[in-house]
Each structure stands twice: as structure tokens, then as C-alpha cells.
C-alpha positions as CSV (number, residue, x, y, z in Angstrom):
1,X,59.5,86.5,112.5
2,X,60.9,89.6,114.3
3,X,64.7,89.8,114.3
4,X,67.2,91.1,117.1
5,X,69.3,94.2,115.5
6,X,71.2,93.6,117.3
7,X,72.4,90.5,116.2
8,X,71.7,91.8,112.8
9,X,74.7,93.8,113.5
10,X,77.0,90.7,114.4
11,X,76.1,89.1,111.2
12,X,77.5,92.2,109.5
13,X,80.6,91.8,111.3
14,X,81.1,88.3,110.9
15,X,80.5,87.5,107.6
16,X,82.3,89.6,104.6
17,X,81.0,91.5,102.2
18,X,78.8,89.3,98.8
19,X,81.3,89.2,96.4
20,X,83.8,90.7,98.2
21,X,87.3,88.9,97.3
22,X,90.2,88.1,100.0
23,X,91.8,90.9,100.5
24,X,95.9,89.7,101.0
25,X,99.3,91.9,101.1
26,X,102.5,89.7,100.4
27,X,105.6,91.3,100.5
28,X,109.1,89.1,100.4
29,X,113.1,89.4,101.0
30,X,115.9,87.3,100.8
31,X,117.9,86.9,103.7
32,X,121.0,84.7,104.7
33,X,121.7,83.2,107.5
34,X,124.7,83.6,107.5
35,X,125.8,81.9,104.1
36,X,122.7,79.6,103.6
37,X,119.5,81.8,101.5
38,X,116.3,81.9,102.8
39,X,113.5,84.0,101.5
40,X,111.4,86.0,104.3
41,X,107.4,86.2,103.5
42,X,105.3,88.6,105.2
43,X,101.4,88.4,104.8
44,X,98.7,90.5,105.8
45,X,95.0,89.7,105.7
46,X,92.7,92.3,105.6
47,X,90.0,91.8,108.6
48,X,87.1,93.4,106.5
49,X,87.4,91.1,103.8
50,X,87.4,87.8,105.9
51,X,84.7,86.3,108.3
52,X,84.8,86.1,110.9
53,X,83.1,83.5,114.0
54,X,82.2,83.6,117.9
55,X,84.6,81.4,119.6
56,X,82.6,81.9,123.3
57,X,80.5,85.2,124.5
58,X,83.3,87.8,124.0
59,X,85.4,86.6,121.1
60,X,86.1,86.0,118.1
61,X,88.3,84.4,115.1
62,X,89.2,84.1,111.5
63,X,91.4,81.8,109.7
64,X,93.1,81.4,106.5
65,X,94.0,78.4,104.4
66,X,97.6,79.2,103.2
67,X,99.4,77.1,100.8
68,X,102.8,78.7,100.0
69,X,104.7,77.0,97.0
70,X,108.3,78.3,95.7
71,X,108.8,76.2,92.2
72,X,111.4,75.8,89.7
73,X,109.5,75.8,86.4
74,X,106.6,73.0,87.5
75,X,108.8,71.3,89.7
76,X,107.8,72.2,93.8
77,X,111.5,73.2,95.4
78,X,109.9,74.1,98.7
79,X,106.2,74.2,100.6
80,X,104.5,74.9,103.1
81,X,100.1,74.3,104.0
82,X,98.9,75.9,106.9
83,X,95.9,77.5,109.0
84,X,96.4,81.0,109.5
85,X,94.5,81.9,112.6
86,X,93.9,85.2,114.3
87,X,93.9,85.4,118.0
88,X,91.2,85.5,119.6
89,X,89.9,89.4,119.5
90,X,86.6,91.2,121.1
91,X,86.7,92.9,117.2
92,X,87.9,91.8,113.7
93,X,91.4,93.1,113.1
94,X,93.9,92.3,110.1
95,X,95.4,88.9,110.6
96,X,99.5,89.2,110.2
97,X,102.3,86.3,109.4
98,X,105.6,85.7,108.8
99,X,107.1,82.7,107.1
100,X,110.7,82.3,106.4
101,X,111.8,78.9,103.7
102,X,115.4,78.2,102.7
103,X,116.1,78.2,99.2
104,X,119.1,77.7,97.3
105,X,120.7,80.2,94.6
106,X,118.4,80.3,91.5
107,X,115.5,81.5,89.8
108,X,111.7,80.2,91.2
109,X,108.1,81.7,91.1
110,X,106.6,82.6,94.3
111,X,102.7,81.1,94.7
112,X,100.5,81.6,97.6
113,X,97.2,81.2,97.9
114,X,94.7,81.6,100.4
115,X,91.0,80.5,101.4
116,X,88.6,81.6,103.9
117,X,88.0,78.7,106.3
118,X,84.4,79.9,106.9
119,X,83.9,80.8,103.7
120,X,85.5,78.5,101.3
121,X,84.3,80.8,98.5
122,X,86.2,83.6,99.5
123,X,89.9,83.0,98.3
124,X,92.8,85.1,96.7
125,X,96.1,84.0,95.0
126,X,99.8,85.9,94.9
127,X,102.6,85.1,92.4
128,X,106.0,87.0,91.3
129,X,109.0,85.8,90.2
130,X,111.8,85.1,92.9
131,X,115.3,85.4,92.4
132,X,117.9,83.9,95.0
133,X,121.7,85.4,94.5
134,X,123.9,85.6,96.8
135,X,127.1,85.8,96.0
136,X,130.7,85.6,97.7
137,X,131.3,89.0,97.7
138,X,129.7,92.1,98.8
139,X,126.1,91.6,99.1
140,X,122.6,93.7,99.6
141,X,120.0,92.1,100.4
142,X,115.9,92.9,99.4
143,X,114.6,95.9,101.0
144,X,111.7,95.3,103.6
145,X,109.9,98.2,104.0
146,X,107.7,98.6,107.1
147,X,105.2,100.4,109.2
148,X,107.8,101.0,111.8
149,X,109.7,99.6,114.5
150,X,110.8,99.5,118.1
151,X,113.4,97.5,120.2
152,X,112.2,94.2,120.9
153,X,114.7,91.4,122.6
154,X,112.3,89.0,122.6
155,X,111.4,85.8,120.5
156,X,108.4,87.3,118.7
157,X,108.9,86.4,115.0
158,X,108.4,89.7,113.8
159,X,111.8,90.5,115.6
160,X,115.2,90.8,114.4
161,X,118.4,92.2,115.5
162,X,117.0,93.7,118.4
163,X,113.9,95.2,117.1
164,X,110.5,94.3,116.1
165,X,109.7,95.1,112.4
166,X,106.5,96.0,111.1
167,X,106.0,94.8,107.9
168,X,104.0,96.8,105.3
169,X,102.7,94.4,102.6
170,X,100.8,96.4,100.6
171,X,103.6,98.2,99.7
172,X,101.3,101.8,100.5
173,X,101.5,104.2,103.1
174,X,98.4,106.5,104.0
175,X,97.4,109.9,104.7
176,X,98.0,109.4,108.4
177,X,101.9,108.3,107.2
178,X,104.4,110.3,108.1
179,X,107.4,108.0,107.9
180,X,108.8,105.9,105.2
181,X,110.9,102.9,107.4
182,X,113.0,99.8,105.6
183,X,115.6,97.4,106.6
184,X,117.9,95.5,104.9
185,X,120.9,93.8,105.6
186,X,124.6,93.3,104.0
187,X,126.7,90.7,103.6
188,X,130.5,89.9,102.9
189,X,131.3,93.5,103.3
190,X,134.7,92.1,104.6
191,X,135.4,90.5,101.5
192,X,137.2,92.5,98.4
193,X,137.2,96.1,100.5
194,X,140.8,97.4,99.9
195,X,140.0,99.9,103.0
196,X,137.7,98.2,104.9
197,X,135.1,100.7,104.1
198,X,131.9,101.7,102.2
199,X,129.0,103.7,101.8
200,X,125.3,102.7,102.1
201,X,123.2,105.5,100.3
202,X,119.1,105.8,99.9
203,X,117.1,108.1,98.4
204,X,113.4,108.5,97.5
205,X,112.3,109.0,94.2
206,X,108.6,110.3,92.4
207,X,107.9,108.4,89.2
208,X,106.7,110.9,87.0
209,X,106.3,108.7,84.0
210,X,107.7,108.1,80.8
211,X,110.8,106.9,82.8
212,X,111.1,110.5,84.1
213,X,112.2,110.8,87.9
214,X,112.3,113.6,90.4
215,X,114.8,113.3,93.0
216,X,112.5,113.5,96.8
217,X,115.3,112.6,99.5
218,X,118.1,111.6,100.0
219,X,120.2,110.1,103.4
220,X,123.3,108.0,103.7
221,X,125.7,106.1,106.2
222,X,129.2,105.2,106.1
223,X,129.9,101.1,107.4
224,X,133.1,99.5,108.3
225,X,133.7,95.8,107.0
226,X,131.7,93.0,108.8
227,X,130.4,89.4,107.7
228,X,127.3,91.0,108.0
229,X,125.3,94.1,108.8
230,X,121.7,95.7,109.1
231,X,120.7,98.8,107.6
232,X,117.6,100.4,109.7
233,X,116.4,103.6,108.1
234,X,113.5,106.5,108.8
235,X,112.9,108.8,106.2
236,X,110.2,111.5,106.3
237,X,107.6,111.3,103.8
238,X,105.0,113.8,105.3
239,X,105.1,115.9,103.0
240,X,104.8,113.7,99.8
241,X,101.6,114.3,98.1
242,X,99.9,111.0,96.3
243,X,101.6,108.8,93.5
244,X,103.7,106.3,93.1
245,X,107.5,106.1,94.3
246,X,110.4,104.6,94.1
247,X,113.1,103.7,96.8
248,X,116.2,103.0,96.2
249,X,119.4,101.1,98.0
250,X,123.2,101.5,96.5
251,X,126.2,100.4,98.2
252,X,129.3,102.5,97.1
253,X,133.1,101.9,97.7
254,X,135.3,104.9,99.2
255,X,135.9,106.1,95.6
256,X,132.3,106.1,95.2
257,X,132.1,103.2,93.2
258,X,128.3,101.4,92.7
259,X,128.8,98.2,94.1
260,X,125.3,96.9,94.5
261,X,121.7,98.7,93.9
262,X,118.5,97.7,95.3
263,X,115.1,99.5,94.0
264,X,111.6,98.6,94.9
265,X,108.2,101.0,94.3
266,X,105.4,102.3,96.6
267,X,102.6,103.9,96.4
268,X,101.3,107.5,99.0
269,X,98.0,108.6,99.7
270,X,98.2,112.2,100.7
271,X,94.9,113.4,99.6
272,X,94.9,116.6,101.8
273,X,98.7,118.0,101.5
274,X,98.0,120.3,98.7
275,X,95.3,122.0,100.4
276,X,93.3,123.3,97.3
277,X,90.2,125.4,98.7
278,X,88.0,124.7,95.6
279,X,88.4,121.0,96.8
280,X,87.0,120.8,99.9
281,X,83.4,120.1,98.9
282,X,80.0,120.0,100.6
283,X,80.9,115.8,100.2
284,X,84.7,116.4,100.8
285,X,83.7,118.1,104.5
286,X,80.8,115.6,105.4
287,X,83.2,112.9,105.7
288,X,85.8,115.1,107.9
289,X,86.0,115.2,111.8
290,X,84.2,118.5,111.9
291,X,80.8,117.1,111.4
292,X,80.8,115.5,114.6
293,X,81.5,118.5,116.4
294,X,78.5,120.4,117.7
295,X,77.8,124.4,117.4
296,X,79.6,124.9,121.7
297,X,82.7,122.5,120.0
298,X,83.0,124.7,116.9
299,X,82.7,128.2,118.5
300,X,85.3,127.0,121.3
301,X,87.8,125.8,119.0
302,X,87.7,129.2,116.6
303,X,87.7,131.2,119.4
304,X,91.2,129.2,120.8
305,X,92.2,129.9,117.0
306,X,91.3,133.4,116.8
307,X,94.0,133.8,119.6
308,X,96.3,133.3,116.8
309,X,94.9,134.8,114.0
310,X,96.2,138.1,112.7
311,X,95.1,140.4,109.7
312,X,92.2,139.7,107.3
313,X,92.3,136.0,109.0
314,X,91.4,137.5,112.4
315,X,88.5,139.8,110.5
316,X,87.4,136.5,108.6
317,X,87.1,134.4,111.6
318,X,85.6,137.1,113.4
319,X,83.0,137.5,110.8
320,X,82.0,133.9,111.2
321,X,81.7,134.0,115.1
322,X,79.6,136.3,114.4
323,X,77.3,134.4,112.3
324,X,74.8,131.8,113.0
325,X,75.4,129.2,110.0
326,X,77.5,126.2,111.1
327,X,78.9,125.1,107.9
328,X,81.5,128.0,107.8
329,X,82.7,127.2,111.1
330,X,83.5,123.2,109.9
331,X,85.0,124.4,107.0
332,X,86.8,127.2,108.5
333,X,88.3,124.5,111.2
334,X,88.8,121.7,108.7
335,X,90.8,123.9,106.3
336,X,92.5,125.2,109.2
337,X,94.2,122.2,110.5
338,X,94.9,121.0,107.3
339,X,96.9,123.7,106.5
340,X,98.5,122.7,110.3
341,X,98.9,118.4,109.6
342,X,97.8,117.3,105.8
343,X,98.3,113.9,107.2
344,X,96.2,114.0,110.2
345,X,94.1,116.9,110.8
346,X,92.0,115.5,112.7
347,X,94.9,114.9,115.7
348,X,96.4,117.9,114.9
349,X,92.6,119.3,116.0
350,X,92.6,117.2,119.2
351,X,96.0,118.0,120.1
352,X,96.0,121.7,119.9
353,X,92.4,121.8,122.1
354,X,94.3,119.6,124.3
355,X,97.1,122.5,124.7
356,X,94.0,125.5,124.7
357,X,91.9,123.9,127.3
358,X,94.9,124.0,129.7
359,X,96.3,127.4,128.5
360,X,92.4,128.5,129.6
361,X,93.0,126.9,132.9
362,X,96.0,128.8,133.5
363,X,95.3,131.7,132.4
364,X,91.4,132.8,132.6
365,X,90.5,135.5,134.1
366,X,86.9,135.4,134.9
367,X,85.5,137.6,131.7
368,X,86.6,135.6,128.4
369,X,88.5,132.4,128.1
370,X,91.6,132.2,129.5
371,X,93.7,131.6,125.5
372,X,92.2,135.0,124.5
373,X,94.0,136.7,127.4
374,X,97.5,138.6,126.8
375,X,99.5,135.7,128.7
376,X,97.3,133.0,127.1
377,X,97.3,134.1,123.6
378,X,101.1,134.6,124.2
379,X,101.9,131.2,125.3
380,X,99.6,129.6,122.6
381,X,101.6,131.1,119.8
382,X,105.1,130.9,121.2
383,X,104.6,128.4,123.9
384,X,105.7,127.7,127.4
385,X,108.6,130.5,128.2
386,X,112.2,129.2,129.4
387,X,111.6,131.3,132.2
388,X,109.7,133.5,134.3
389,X,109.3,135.9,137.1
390,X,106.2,137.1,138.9
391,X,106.3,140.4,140.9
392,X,103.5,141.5,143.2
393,X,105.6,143.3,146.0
394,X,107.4,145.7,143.8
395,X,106.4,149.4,145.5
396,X,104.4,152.0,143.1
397,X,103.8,149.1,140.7
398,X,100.9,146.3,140.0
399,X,101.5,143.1,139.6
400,X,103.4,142.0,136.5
401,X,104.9,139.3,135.1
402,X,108.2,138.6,132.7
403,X,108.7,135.9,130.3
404,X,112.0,135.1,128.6
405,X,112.3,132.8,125.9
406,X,116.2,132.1,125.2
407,X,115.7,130.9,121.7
408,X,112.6,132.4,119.6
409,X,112.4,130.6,116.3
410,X,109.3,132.8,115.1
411,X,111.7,135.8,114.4
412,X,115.0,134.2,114.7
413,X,116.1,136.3,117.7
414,X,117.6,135.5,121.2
415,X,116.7,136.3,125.1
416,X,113.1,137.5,123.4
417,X,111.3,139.1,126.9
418,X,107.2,139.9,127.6
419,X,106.2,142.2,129.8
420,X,102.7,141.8,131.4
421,X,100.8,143.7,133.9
422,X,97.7,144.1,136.3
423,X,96.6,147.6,136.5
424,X,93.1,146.8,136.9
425,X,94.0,143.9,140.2
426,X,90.9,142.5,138.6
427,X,91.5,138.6,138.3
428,X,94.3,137.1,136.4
429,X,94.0,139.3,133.3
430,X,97.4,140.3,133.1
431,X,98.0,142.9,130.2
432,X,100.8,142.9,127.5
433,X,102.8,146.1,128.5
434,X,106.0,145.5,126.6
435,X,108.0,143.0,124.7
436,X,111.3,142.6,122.5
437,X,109.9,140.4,120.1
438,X,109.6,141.6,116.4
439,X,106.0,141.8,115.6
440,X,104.9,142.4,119.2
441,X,104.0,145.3,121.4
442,X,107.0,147.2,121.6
443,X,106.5,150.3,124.5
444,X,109.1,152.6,124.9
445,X,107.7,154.2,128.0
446,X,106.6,151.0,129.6
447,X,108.1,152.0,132.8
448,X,106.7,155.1,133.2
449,X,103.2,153.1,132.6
450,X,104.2,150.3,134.9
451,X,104.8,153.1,137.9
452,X,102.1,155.6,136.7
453,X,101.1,156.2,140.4
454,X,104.6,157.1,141.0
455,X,105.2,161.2,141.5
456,X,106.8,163.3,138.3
457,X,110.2,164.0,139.5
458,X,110.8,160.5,140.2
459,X,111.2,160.0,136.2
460,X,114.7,160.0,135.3
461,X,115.8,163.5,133.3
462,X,115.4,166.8,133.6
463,X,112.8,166.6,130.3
464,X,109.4,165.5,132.2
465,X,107.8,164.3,128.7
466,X,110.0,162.5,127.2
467,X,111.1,160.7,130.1
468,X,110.9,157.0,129.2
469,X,112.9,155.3,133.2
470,X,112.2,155.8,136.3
471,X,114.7,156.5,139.1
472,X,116.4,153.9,140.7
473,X,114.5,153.7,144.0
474,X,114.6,150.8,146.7
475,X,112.2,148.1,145.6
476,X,111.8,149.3,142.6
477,X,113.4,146.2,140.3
478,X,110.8,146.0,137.0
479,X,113.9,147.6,134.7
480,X,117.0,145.3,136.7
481,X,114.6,142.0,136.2
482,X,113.6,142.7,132.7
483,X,117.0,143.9,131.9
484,X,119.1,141.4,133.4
485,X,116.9,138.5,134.3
């Protein structure tokens, strides 16, 4: 019997993997509300790992047996037996819950287990020790850590305090991670403060093993008393290569007294930060964005590159253009937006041919793409100027054009000018005369060139060769603009 691939396909997508376990992420906290303890369970189901079903023609849906149990030794303190559904989705995506159980003070085990409704097979099970404190005084509560968060009013129950927090229950942030969020929240802070006061300080941690710690980051805010408070917190982790980490939570009095501490461990996945040439294999570069990218793709995006390339990198990358073989070009590509975005290169790729493709609309003159022009190449490296003046009326001269940047972080310096011109008045393919930038054409005599039609004794000085202005002469306003403007 002949069978449709293309339900072949749907198969695949419905039904998980032989042998392939549940895959669950449970993270918990203990909250209060506002004296009375409750402990705060967020679950994450991973779609690839649970099957499932056509609900009509365009969509489908998984669910999950959950059982969650909080116990005292064998006794059952607290329970709850549910079917976690997903909505109803064109494509399998991870299914996401949040339970919240009161619970006294007091020490409990945690147990959750879960089944695949489709495939009763198909199970997994979580279990950690709970402990439930809070106290009369001062009090910090678990750390949640999350994906991120926005503000959110509404009644989704993902949302508190004003914003809706993405839970990360796996405790792991990716390569395509770039910041570390958590929330917590404090209680009693008005209780047993002589001045009202205290400090809430974080900091990130690499475990090095052996107990051995190395100090990442570090951020802190000072809080006035309250019956309660929220701690919301971003911290940049871009640049943390792969391992395992610790964050950590202290609250500290105004003599910088520990008061309460709060640690929990994560791991990153930063595979490409440490970008180690010998490591990007033949394997290492089949996988990467730059095999789907065609020989027209690969030249255009060098040649956008090359616009910023300088020294043996511009000789090297010419070298390739040259060439026929494709495989330098990925490589050259991959490794360069590696070195540009570890985490994403890939978007950092897609982002920058985003900004060439309009800097060649701008800017091309008819002959080459319009990045590899002076004005192009110019505003590719340094970006878009703060301002700008362009002259086509001024007498004895061609058009030109003067860019001012007030603040020019590539060489620290202020009111940084460019200079271009049109000698040829072929096009748009305006030439870098003159600029005040360290590192970039600097002309002297760029005057004199800018009016070379004009007649000798209109140079200023009696010395006809080393004259380096013109005379003042009506119309005549390149040196006023580029001086004053």
C-alpha cells in the first residue's frame, strides 16, 4: 500500500520520539500573601517530547496528566490532579503552567509527576525538598529566575505586580541569551529597621569547582521599609561563556550587616563566545546559517564587509573575492559575525545586510554598490551623521557634502567632520576629500582641491605653493560651513 508523505510527515510531528522520555522543567518559590505562605510552581513541557493530536483541519493539542503532591514525611499536606492542555496551535509548541498551593511553615518534599495523555507510556517525575520559613521579621523570599518580562495589568497568571513574568524552569539560558532576569520579593522590611533602610545586593558567580568561585557581576539597590516589596532585576550575561553559575541574593542593613541570603545555580550555553578558529570545523560550519546562503548572498555580504575591513583583513577578504571556492566565503562570514554577536550571529548577519542594503540605496552610484562608495562606507562604519549639509550652488566648486558627528566614540573625539566631493558630476559617487577624524583622510589643502578651477591668485598668501585657503570670495562658503557648521 502506497503511503501519502505527506501525512508521513504529520505522524512525525504528532507522535514523540520511541523511547524518548517527557521532557519537564519545574522550578518553584515561596511566596506570601501577605502573611499566609504559599509556594509558587512553574512547569514547562517540552513540545518535542510530547504528542501531539488533530483537534479539526488546522490544529492541534497536547495534554499532560499532572499530579502535584507537597508531603510531610508520607503524610499528603496538600494536592492537586489535573489535565494540562495546550491551546490549540497550527504547530507543537512547549506547553507552560503555573500553580500556586498554600502551605504552612515547615519542611515537605515537593512530587510531581506527569503523563502523556496520548501516550500513557510517556511519563516523567520531579521531586526536591521544600522548605517553608517565613518569619516575623525581615524576609527574602526564593529567587524566580525568568526568560524575561514586560508590563502586564492584566489577569493572566503569569502576571504579578504589574508585569508578566517568564518563567525559566530549566534553570538554563542559551546561546541566543543575552540577559539573566529574576524576581523576588521582601517581606517585613518595616519590622526591626532602626533607619528604615536597607540594601538589596546580587551578584553572579562562575563555579569553578572545588568550592572555588570567580566573582562575574555585581548590581545593587537601596529600599526603604515596606510590609512588602519586589525586587525585578536584568543583568547581562552576554558575554558569559558555558558552565555552571551561581546567583546570589543578600539583604544588608545600613551598616552593611547580612541580614538574609538567597543563592540558587544555573547553567549557560555560550558555545561560540570564545571564538577559537581551530574550532570551527567542516561539521561546526555545516550546521551554521552560512550554508543556506548561495554563492550571489555570500559575495554580497563580503563585499558590504570589505567596506569595513582595513589592513591584512581587507587583503584576506579580497583574496577570497577573488577566488571561486565557496567554503572560504562561509567561513570567512560565519567567523565574522561571531566575532560581532557570540550569542546570535546569525541576527547579527541579518541585521547588518538589513543596514547595507539601505546604505546601497542611498548611496550607489551606478558603478559599484552603493556601501563601497566614500559616503557609504563612511556611514556603515560610523553610522548615520548628527548632521549634514549638501552644497551644489557654491561657485568654482562641485558638489560636496559635510557630515558632522557631535560625539565619535571610534576615537573618542568631538564635532568629528567629513568632507566629500563630486569632481567627476558622474552620479552620486561623492569622494572623501577631507575629514577630522583620527585614522581618516586628513587633507591639508582640501580647499585648494575643492576650487581647483578657481584662478592662482585667488589662493590666500603671497606663497602660491604652499597655499593651503582660498580667498574669501562671495559664494564661496565650503571653509565657513565646514568650519562653523
Amino acid at each position: 500500500m502506497k503511503t501519502n508523505p505527506f501525512i508521513s510527515c504529520l505522524v512525525g510531528v504528532f507522535l514523540p520520539l520511541a523511547g524518548h522520555a517527557l521532557d519537564t522543567g519545574v522550578s518553584f518559590a515561596v511566596y506570601a500573601t501577605p502573611d499566609k505562605p504559599y509556594v509558587e510552581i512553574n512547569i514547562e513541557v517540552a513540545a518535542a517530547t510530547v504528542t501531539f493530536r488533530p483537534v479539526d483541519s488546522t490544529h492541534l493539542q497536547a495534554g499532560v496528566e499532572t499530579l502535584i503532591l507537597i508531603k510531610q514525611g508520607e503524610v499528603v499536606v496538600a494536592f492537586e490532579k489535573y489535565i494540562l492542555n495546550s491551546p490549540l496551535v497550527a504547530f507543537p509548541q512547549n506547553l507552560l503552567d503555573v500553580k500556586r498551593m498554600v502551605v504552612p511553615n515547615g519542611e515537605y518534599t515537593l512530587e510531581i509527576t506527569f503523563q502523556d495523555i496520548y501516550e500513557p507510556g510517556n511519563k516523567d517525575a520531579f521531586s526536591s525538598p521544600l522548605s517553608v520559613a517565613l518569619g516575623e521579621s525581615i524576609h527574602l523570599s526564593d529567587i524566580q529566575l525568568l526568560r524575561g518580562f514586560r508590563a502586564d495589568d492584566s489577569d493572566n497568571p503569569f502576571t504579578k505586580n504589574g508585569y508578566y513574568l517568564e518563567p525559566l524552569p530549566f534553570n538554563f539560558y542559551d546561546r541566543y541569551a543575552t540577559l539573566l532576569a529574576f524576581y523576588a520579593e521582601i517581606y517585613h522590611s518595616d519590622r526591626g529597621l532602626a533607619d528604615g533602610k536597607y540594601l538589596v545586593r546580587y551578584f553572579i558567580e562562575e563555579e569553578k569547582g572545588n568550592g572555588i568561585k570567580n566573582l562575574i557581576s555585581v548590581g545593587t539597590q537601596r529600599k526603604k521599609a515596606a510590609p512588602i516589596d519586589a525586587v525585578l532585576v536584568q543583568m547581562d550575561i552576554s558575554k558569559l561563556v558555558s558552565g555552571n553559575y551561581s546567583l546570589t541574593v543578600e539583604l544588608r542593613n545600613s551598616a552593611n550587616e547580612l541580614l538574609q541570603t538567597r543563592t540558587l545555580s544555573f547553567q549557560r550555553s555560550n558555545p561560540l563566545f570564545e571564538v577559537d578558529e581551530k574550532s570551527i570545523t567542516d561539521e561546526v560550519l555545516s550546521q551554521q546559517f552560512t550554508e543556506q546562503l548561495d554563492e550571489d548572498a555570500l559575495r554580497y555580504g563580503l563585499r558590504a564587509i570589505s567596506a569595513l575591513a582595513v589592513g591584512e583583513e581587507s587583503e584576506s577578504l579580497k583574496n577570497i573575492l577573488q577566488g571561486t571556492e565557496l567554503k572560504p566565503m562561509r567561513y570567512y562570514l560565519f567567523r565574522h559575525f561571531v566575532r560581532v554577536d557570540a550569542n546570535n550571529p546569525e541576527q547579527a548577519y541579518r541585521s547588518f545586510i538589513e543596514t547595507a542594503t539601505a546604505v546601497h540605496n542611498k548611496f550607489q552610484s551606478g558603478f559599484r554598490y552603493g556601501f563601497e562608495t566614500d559616503r557609504g562606507r563612511t556611514f556603515l562604519r560610523f553610522g548615520q551623521p548628527d548632521d549634514y549639509i549638501h552644497v551644489e550652488d557654491d561657485p568654482g566648486a562641485p558638489p560636496y557634502e559635510i557630515w558632522v558627528y557631535y560625539n565619535f566614540p571610534k576615537t573618542n573625539q568631538k564635532n568629528v567632520k567629513f568632507l566629500f566631493y563630486n569632481p567627476s558630476l558622474a552620479g552620486e559617487d561623492f569622494i572623501l576629500l577631507h575629514s577630522t577624524a583620527r585614522g581618516e583622510i586628513s587633507n591639508p589643502r582640501w580647499e585648494r582641491t575643492l576650487y581647483s578651477r578657481a584662478a592662482g591668485e585667488q589662493y590666500e598668501g603671497s606663497n602660491y605653493n604652499d597655499a593651503t585657503t582660498m580667498q574669501r570670495n562671495s559664494g564661496r562658503n565650503a571653509r565657513v560651513y565646514f568650519e562653523d557648521f
